[in-house]
N, C-alpha and C positions, 0 to 999 in steps of 0.2 A: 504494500500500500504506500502510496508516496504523500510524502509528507504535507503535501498541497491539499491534500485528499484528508488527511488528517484534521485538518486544519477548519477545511469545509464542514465535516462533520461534526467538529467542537461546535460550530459555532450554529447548525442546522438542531442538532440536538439539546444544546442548553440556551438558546437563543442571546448571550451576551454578546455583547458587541466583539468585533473583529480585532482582538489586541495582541493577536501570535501572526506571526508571518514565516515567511523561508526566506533567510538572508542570501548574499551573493556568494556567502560559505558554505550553504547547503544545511544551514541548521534551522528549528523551530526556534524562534526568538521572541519573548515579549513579557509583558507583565500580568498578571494576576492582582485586579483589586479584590480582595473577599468582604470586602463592607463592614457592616457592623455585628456581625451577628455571631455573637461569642460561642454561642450554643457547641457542646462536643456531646453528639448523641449518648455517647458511652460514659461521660461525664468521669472518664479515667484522663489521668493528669499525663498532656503531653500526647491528647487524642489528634488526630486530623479537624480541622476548621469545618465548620459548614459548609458542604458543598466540592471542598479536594475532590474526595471519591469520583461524582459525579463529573466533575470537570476530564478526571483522567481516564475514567470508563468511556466518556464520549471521545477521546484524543485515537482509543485503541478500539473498534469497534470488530475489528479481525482475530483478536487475541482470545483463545479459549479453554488459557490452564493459568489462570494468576495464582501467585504464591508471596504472603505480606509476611513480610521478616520483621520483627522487633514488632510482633504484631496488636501485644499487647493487651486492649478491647475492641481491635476494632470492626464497626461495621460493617458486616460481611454482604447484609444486605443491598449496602448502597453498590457495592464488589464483589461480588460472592468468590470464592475461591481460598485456599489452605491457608493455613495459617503456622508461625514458627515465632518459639517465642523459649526466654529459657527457664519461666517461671512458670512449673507444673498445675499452681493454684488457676492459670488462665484459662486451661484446657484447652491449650493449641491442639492444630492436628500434628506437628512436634515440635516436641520439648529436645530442643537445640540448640547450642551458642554459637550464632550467628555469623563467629569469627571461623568455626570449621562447615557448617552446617553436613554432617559426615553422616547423619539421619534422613538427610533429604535428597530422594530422586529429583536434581534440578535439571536433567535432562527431559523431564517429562512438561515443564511449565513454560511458557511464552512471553507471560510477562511477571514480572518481579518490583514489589513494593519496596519500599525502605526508607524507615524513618526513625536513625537511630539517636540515640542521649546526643545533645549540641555541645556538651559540658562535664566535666565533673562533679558541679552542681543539682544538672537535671540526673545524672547519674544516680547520685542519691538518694535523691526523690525515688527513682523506680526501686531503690534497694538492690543496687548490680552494680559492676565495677565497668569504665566508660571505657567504650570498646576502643580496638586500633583499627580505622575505616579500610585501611591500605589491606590489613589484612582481612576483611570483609571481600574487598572487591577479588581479591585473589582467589576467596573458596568459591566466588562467584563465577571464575573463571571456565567451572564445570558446565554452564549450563550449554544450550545447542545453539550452533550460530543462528544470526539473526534473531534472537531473545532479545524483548527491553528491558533495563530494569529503570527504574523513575525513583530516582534517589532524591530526598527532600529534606534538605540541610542549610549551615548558616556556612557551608566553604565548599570548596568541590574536593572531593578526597582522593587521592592520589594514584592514579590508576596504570594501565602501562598499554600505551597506545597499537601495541600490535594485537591487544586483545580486544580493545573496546573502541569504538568509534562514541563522541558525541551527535545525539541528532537532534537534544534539543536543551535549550537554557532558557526556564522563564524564574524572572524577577517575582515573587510571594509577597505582598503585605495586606497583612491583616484588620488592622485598624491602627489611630493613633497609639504610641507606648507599647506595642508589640513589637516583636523581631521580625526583621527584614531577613527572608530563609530564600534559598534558592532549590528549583527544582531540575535536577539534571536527567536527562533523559541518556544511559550509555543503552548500544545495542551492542552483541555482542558479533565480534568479526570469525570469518572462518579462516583460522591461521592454521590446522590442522595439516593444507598440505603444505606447508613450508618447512613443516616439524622433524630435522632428520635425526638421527638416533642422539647426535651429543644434545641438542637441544631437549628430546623431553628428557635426560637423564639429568638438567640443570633444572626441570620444571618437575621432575620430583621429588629436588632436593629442595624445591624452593616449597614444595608442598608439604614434605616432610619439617622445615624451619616453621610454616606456620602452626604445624600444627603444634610442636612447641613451644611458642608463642602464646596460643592461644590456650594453652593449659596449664602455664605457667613451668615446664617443665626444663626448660633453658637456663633458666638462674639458678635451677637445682644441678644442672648440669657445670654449669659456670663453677658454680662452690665446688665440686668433686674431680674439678679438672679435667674433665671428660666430655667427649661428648656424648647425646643419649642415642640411643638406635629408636628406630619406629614403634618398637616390640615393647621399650619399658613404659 
């Protein structure tokens, strides 16, 4: 679906005015006012604004396996599709950390939510330690080319451009005295055949460091002078 087409249908379907375009970079570009209206169905702290859902349900009208990370409460209604979250109290469809997601078939979904802690701050609020985005995008690296994920944050996170393309960047603001959040749209590129044997044997080392990373298992490694294998 091309992004022109996209575009049409945002604005066919939720009837707001024309404020996303396709620049001469070949991206979606523009802003997002959300008005006044504070309302979080879910009325969980750090839910989606009135109306996101709906805005990016109309952006993907092709897309028929969504999968919302860091999913929290939200609306499945407005979105229907899985959910991933690492607090079992939520009853996601899995309880995963987000940094490996090593429970989730992400070769089965199209499009991907994400909207993780901005802070150390909002961190604590959720009662979870604030992730490392870089290492997010990297487990995301799994899913099948031409996937979107529609990341919704206050910086763009650090990604690695043979694997992801951007296709779109809109400006977020909510009302006066809110955060000014950005929404990135990465698709994901097919680098598969470029991949000759030393390269994925660096991309499962690099998979193997995150996973490390993300368990905390490298400092422990650190203190023993050692490094850890995949196995401990």
């Amino acid at each position: 679906m091309h992004l022109e087409d996209r575009i049409d249908n945002y604005v066919r379907e939720t009837g707001f005015p024309r404020s996303l375009f396709v620049s001469e970079d070949g991206r979606i570009v523009g802003t997002w006012i959300m008005g006044n209206d504070y309302r979080v169905k879910s009325e969980y702290y750090g839910g989606y604004p009135a109306g996101y859902l709906r805005r990016i349900r109309s952006l993907f009208p092709d897309k028929r396996r969504v999968l919302h990370i860091f999913s929290g409460k939200v609306d499945a209604n407005a979105l229907p599709g899985d959910t991933v979250d690492i607090k079992p109290a939520l009853k996601p469809t899995y309880v995963d950390d987000a940094q490996t997601l090593q429970k989730v078939p992400l070769q089965e979904y199209d499009l991907i939510l994400a909207d993780p802690p901005y802070s150390i701050e909002d961190a604590d609020r959720y009662r979870t330690t604030m992730v490392k985005r870089n290492t997010v995008l990297r487990a995301l690296r799994r899913v099948s080319p031409g996937t979107h994920i529609v990341w919704l944050d206050q910086v763009l996170p650090m990604y690695r451009k043979d694997a992801f393309a951007i296709d779109g960047v809109i400006g977020m603001v909510k009302s006066t005295n809110h955060r000014f959040r950005v929404v990135t749209i990465f698709r994901r590129l097919n680098t598969a055949v470029s991949d000759g044997p030393a390269r994925r044997r660096k991309r499962v080392a690099e998979d193997v460091q995150l996973t490390l990373e993300a368990t905390g298992q490298e400092g422990v490694a650190a203190c023993r002078g050692r490094p850890v294998s995949p196995q401990e």
